[in-house]
C-alpha beads as a LAMMPS data file, in Angstrom:
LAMMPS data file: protein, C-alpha beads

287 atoms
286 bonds

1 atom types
1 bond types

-500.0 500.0 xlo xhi
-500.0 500.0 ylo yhi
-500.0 500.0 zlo zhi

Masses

1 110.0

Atoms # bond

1 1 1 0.000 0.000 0.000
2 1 1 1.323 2.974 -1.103
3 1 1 0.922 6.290 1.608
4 1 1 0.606 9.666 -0.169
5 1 1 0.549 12.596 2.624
6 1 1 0.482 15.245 -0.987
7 1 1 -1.809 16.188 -3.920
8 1 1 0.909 16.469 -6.048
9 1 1 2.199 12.439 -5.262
10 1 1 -1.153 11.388 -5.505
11 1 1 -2.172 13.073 -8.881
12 1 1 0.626 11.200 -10.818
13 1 1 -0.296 7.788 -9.729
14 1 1 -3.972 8.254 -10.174
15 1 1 -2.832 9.785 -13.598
16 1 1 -0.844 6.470 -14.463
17 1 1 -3.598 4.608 -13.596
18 1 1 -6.274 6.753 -15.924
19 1 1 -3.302 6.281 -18.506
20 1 1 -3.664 2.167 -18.383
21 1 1 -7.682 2.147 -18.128
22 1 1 -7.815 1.387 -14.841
23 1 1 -11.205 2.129 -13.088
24 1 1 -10.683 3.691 -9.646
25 1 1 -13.162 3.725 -6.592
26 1 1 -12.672 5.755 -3.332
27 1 1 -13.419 5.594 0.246
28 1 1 -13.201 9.143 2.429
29 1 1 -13.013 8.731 5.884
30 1 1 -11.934 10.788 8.847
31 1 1 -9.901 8.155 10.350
32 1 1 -10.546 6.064 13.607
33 1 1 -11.576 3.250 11.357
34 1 1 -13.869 -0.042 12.300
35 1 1 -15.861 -2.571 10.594
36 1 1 -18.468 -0.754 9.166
37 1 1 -15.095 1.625 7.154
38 1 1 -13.977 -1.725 5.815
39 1 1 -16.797 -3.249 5.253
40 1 1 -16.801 -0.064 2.693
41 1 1 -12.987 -0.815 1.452
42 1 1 -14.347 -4.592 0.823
43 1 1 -17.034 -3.615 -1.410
44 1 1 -15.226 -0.811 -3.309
45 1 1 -12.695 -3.662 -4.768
46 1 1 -15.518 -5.279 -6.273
47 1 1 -16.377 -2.038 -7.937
48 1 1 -13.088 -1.046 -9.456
49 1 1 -9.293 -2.211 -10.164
50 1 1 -7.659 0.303 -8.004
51 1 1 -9.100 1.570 -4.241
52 1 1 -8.054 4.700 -2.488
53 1 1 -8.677 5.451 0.941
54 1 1 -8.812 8.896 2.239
55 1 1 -8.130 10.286 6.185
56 1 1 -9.109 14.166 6.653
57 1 1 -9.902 15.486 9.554
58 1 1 -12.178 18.300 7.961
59 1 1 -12.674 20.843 9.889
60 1 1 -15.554 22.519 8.145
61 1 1 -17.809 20.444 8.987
62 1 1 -17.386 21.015 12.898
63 1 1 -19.554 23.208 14.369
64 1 1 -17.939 26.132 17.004
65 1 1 -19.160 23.762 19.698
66 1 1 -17.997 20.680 18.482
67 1 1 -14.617 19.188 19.371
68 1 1 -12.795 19.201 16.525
69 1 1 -9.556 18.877 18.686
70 1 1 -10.647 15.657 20.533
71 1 1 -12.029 13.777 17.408
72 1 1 -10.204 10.184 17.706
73 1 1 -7.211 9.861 15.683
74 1 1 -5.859 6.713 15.252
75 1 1 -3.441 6.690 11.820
76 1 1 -1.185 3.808 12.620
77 1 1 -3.670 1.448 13.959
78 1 1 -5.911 2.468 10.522
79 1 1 -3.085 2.140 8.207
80 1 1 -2.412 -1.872 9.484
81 1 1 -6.242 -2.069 8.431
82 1 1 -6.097 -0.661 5.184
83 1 1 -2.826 -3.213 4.848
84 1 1 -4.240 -6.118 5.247
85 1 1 -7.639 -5.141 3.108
86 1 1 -5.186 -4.173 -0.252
87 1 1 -5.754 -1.005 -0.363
88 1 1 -3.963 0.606 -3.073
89 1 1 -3.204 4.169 -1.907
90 1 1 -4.157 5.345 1.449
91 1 1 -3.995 9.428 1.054
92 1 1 -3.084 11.054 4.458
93 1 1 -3.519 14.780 3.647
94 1 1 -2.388 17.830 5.612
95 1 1 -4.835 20.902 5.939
96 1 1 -3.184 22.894 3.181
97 1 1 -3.437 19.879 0.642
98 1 1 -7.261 20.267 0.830
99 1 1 -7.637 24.197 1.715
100 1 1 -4.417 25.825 0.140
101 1 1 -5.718 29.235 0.513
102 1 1 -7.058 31.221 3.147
103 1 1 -9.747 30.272 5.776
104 1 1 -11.681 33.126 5.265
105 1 1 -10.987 32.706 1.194
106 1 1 -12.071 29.300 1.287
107 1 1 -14.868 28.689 -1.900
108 1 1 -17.873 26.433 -0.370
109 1 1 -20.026 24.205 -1.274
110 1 1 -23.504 24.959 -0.306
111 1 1 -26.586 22.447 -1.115
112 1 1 -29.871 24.301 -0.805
113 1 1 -32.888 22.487 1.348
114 1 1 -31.274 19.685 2.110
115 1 1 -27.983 21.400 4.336
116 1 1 -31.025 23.059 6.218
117 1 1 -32.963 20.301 7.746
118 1 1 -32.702 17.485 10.014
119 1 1 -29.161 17.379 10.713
120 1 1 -28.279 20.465 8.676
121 1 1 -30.549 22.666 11.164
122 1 1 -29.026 20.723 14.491
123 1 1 -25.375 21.356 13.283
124 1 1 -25.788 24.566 10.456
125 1 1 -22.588 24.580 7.999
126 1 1 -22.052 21.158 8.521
127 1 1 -23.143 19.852 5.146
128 1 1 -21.426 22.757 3.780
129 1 1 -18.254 21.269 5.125
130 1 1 -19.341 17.751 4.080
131 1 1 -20.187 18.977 0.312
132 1 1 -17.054 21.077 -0.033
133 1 1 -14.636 18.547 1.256
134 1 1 -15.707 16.014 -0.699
135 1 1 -15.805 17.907 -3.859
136 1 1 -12.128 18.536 -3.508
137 1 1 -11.147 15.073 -2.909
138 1 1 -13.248 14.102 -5.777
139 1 1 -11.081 16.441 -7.888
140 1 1 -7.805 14.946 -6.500
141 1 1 -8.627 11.785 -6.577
142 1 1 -10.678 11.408 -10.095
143 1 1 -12.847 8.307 -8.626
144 1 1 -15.117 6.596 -11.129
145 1 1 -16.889 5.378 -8.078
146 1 1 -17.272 6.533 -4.483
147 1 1 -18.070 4.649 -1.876
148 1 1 -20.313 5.901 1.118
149 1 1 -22.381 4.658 4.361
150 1 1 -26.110 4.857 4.247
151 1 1 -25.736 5.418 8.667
152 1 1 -25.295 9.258 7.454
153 1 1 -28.323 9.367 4.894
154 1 1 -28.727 12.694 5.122
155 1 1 -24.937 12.944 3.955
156 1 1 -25.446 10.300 1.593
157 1 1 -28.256 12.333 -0.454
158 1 1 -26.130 15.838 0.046
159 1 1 -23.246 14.052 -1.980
160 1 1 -25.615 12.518 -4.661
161 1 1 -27.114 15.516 -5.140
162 1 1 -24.047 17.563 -5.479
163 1 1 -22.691 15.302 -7.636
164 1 1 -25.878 15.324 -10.237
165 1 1 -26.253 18.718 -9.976
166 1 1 -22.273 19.781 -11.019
167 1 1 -21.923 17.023 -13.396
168 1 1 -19.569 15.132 -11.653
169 1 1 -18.459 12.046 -12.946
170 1 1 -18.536 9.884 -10.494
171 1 1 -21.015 7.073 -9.601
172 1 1 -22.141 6.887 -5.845
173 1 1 -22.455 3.682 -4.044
174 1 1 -24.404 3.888 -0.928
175 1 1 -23.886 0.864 1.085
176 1 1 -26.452 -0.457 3.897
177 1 1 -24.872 0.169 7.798
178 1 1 -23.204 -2.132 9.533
179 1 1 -24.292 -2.929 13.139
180 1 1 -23.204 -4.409 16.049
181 1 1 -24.877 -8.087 17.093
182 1 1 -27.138 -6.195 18.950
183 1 1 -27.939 -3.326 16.399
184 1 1 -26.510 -0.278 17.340
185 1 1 -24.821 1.257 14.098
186 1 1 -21.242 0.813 14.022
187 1 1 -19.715 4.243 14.599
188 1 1 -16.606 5.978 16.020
189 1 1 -18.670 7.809 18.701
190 1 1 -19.576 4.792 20.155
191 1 1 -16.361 4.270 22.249
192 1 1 -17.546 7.380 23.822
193 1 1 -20.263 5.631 25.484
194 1 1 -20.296 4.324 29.348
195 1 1 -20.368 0.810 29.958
196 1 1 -24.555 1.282 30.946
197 1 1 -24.941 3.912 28.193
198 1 1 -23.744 1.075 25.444
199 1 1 -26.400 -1.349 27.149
200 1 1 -28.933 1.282 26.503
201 1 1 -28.103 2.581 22.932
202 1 1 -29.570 -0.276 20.730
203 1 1 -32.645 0.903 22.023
204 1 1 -32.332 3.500 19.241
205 1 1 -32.296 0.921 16.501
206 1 1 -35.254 -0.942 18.216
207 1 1 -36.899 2.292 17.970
208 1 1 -36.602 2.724 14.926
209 1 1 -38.325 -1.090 13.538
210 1 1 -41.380 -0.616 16.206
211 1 1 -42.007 2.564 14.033
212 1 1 -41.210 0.782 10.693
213 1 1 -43.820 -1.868 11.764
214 1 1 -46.094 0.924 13.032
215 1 1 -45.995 2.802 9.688
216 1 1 -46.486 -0.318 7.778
217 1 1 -49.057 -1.220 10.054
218 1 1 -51.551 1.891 9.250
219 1 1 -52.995 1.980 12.348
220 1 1 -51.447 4.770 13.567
221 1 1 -50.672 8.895 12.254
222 1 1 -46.794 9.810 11.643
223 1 1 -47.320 12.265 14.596
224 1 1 -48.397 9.210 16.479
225 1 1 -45.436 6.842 15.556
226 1 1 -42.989 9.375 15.893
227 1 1 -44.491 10.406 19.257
228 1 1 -44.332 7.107 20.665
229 1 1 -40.754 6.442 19.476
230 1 1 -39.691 9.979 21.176
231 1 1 -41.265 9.127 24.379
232 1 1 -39.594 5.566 24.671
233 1 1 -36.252 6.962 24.278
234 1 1 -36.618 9.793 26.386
235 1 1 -37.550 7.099 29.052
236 1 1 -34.419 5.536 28.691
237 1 1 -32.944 8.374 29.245
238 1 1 -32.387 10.212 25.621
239 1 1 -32.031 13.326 24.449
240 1 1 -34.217 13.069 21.831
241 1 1 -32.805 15.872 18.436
242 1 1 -35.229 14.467 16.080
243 1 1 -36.909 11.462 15.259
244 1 1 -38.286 12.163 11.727
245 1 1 -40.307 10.020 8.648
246 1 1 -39.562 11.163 5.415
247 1 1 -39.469 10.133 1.698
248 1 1 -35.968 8.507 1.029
249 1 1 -35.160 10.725 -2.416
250 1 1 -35.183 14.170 -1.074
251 1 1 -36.495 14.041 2.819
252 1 1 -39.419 15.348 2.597
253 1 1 -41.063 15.446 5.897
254 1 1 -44.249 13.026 5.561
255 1 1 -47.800 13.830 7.114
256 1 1 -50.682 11.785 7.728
257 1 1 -52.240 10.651 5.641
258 1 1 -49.913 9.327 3.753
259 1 1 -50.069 9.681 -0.036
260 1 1 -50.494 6.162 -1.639
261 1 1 -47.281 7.295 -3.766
262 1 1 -45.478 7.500 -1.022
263 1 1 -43.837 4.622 -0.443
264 1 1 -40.472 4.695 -0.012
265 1 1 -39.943 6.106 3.207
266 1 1 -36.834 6.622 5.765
267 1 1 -37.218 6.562 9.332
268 1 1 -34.408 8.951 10.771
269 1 1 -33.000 9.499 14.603
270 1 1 -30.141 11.434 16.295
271 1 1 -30.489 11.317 19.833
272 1 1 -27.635 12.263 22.509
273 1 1 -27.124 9.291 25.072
274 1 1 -24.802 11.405 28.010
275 1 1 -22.522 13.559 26.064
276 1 1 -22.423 11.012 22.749
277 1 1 -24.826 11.819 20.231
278 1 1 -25.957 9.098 17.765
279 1 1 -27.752 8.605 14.635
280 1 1 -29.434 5.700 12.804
281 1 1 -31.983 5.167 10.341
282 1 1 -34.135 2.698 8.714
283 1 1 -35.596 2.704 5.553
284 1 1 -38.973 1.600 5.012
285 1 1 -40.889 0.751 1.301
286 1 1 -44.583 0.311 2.120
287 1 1 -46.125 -2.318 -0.055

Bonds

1 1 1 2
2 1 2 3
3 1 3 4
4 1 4 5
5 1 5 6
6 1 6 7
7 1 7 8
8 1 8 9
9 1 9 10
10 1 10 11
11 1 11 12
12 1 12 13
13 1 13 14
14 1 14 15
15 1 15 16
16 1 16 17
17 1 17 18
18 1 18 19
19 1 19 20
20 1 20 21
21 1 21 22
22 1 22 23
23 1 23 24
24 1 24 25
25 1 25 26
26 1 26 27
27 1 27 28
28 1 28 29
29 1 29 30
30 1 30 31
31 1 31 32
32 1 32 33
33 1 33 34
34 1 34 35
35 1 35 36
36 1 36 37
37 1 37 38
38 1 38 39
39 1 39 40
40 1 40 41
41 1 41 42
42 1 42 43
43 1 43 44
44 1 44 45
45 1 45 46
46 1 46 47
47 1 47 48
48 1 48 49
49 1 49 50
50 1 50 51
51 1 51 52
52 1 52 53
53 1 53 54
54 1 54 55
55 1 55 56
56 1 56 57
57 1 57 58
58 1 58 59
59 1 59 60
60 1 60 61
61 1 61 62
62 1 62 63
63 1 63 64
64 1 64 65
65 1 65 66
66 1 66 67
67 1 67 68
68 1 68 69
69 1 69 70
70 1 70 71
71 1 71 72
72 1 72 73
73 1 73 74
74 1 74 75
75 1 75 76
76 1 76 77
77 1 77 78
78 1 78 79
79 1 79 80
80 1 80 81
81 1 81 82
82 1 82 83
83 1 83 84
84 1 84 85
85 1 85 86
86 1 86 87
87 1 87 88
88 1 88 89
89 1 89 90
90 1 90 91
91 1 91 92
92 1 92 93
93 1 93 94
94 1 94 95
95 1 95 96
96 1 96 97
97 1 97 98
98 1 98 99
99 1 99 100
100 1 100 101
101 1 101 102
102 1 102 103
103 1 103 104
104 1 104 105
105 1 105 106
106 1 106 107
107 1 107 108
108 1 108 109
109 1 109 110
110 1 110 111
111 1 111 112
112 1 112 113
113 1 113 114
114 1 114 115
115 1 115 116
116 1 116 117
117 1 117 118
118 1 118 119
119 1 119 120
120 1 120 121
121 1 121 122
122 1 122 123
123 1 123 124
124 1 124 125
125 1 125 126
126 1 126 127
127 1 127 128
128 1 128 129
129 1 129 130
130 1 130 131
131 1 131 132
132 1 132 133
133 1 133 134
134 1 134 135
135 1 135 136
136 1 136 137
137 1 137 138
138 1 138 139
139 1 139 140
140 1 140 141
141 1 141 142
142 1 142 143
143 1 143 144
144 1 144 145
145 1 145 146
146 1 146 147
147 1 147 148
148 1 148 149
149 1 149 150
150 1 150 151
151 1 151 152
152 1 152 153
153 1 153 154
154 1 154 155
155 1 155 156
156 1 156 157
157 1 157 158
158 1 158 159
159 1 159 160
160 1 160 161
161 1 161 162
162 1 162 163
163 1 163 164
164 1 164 165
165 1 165 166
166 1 166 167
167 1 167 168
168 1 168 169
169 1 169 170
170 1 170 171
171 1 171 172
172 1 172 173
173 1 173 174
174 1 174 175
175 1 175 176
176 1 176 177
177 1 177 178
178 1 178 179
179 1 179 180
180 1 180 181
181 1 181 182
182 1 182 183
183 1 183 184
184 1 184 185
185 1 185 186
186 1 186 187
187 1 187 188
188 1 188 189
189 1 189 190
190 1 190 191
191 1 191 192
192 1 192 193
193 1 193 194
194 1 194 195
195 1 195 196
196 1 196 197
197 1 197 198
198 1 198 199
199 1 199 200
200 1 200 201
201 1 201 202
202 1 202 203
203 1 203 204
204 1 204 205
205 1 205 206
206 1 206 207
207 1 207 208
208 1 208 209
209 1 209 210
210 1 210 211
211 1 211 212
212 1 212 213
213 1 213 214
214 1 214 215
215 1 215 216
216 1 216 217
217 1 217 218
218 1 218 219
219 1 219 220
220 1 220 221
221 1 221 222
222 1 222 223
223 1 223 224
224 1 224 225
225 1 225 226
226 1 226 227
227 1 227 228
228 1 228 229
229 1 229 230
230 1 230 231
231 1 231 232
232 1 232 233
233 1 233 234
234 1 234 235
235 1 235 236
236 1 236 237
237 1 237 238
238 1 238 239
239 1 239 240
240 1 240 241
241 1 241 242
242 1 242 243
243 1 243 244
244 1 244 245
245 1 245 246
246 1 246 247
247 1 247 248
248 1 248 249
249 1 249 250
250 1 250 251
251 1 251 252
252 1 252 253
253 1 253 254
254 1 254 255
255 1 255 256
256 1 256 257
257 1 257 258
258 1 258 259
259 1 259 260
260 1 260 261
261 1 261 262
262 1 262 263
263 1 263 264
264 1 264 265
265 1 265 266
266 1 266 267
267 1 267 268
268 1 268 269
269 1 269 270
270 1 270 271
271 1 271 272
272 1 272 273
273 1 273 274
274 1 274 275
275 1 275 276
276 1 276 277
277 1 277 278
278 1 278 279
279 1 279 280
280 1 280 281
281 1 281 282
282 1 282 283
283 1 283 284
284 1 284 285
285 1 285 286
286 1 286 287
C-alpha cells in the first residue's frame, strides 16, 4: 500500500492509472476506522481495479461547539487495516493539501434544502463542510466510483445531489450500515459511550423497527409513531434531536395521511445518550 501525505504524489499515480484504463473507486473517511469503514474498502474492490482510501480530519464540517480537537485519531492502527484489506493508496492529507488558501478565502459548497434540515438545522454549515470537502477530494482523486455509508443518509443524499447537480463524474455507491450483534450502528462515537450507556443505545435501533412496523401497520398517524418512538427513548434516558419520517429521495417530511405514492420512506434518529450523540436510520418501502 502505497501512503501519499500530498496532492501532487497522488495526482501522478492516479494519472498512471487513468493512462492504463484502470477504473478507480474511493473511500473518504476521517480516520478512527472499524468494521463498518472496511466493510466499505471490501465492497469498493468489487467495484473497481484500483481503491483509495482517504483520512481528513475536515474541519468545516465542525460546528464552534464541536470538538474538533478531541475527534479520535488513530493513523497507525488504521493504516495496518487498510494493509491487510489491499488497499492501493491510502492518502493522508495535511490541511493545506485540501484548503491551500485562506480560511476566510475558502470557496464552499452549499446544497440548498437539504444542508437546512434534520441534521443540517441541528449542526448549520455542517453539510457545507461535508459537500465542499468532498468535492475537492473528488477532484484529487478522479474516482469513477465513491463509496459511502447509508448510517449518514442525510450525507449520503447531500453528496448525490451535489454530484448530479455539477456534473460530476462519479457514480455513488451507498452501502447499507453495519451494526453491532445487537444493532446499534457501528460508529466511532460509540467508544464514547459508558459501559450502561452502550447497554442502553440499541434501544435506538429498536426504535426505529417498532415505528417501521407501526408505519407499515396503518394503524397509527406519523405524529403518532414518531411520538411514541420519542417518548420511549426519552424514558431511557435520551435526548431526543429528532426522530423524523420522510421520503428517502429528497427528505421530505411526511404527514398523515400518507399519499399512496409514497412509499419509499426513511425513518431517521439522532439522539444524545450522556454527552455522545448518535444517529441511525431505517428505511422503510410500504407495499
Amino acid at each position: 500500500m502505497n501512503v501519499f501525505a500530498t496532492a501532487d504524489d497522488l495526482r501522478h499515480q492516479v494519472t498512471s492509472w487513468t493512462q492504463s484504463n484502470s477504473k478507480i473507486a474511493f473511500v473518504p473517511t476521517m480516520g478512527n476506522l472499524h468494521a463498518g469503514h472496511l466493510s466499505l474498502v471490501r465492497a469498493a474492490r468489487q467495484y473497481c481495479d484500483k481503491v483509495i482510501v482517504s483520512i481528513f480530519v475536515n474541519p468545516l464540517q465542525f460546528g464552534a461547539d464541536e470538538d474538533l480537537a478531541g475527534y479520535p485519531r488513530t493513523p497507525e492502527a488504521d493504516r495496518v487495516l487498510l494493509e491487510a484489506e489491499d488497499v492501493d493508496v491510502l492518502f493522508l492529507p495535511g490541511k493545506k493539501e485540501i484548503y491551500p488558501g485562506e480560511p476566510d478565502q475558502q470557496i464552499l459548497i452549499e446544497v440548498p434544502v437539504l444542508d437546512n434540515i434534520l441534521e443540517g438545522k441541528n449542526r448549520p454549515g455542517h453539510f457545507r463542510g461535508v459537500a465542499t470537502v468532498v468535492r475537492r477530494l473528488f477532484d484529487l482523486v478522479h474516482p469513477d466510483v465513491a463509496i459511502f455509508g447509508k448510517k449518514d443518509y442525510q450525507q449520503l443524499l447531500v453528496i448525490r445531489r451535489m454530484v448530479t447537480e455539477l456534473g460530476l463524474q462519479v457514480r455513488i455507491e451507498g452501502l447499507e450500515t453495519v451494526r453491532e450483534t445487537d444493532g446499534l450502528a457501528m460508529s466511532s462515537r460509540n467508544q464514547y459511550l459508558s459501559p450502561d450507556e452502550r447497554l442502553l443505545a440499541p434501544a435506538i435501533y429498536q426504535t426505529l423497527k417498532e415505528s417501521a412496523t407501526l408505519l407499515a401497520d396503518g394503524a397509527e398517524t406519523v405524529a403518532q409513531v414518531t411520538g411514541r418512538g420519542r417518548e420511549m427513548l426519552e424514558k431511557k434516558g435520551f435526548t431526543v434531536d429528532y426522530l423524523a419520517v420522510c421520503r428517502q429521495n429528497d427528505l421530505a417530511p411526511l404527514v398523515t395521511p400518507i399519499e399512496p405514492d409514497e412509499k419509499a420512506l426513511v425513518i431517521l434518529i439522532a439522539a444524545r445518550l450522556g454527552t455522545t450523540r448518535l444517529l441511525d436510520n431505517l428505511e422503510l418501502n410500504l407495499a
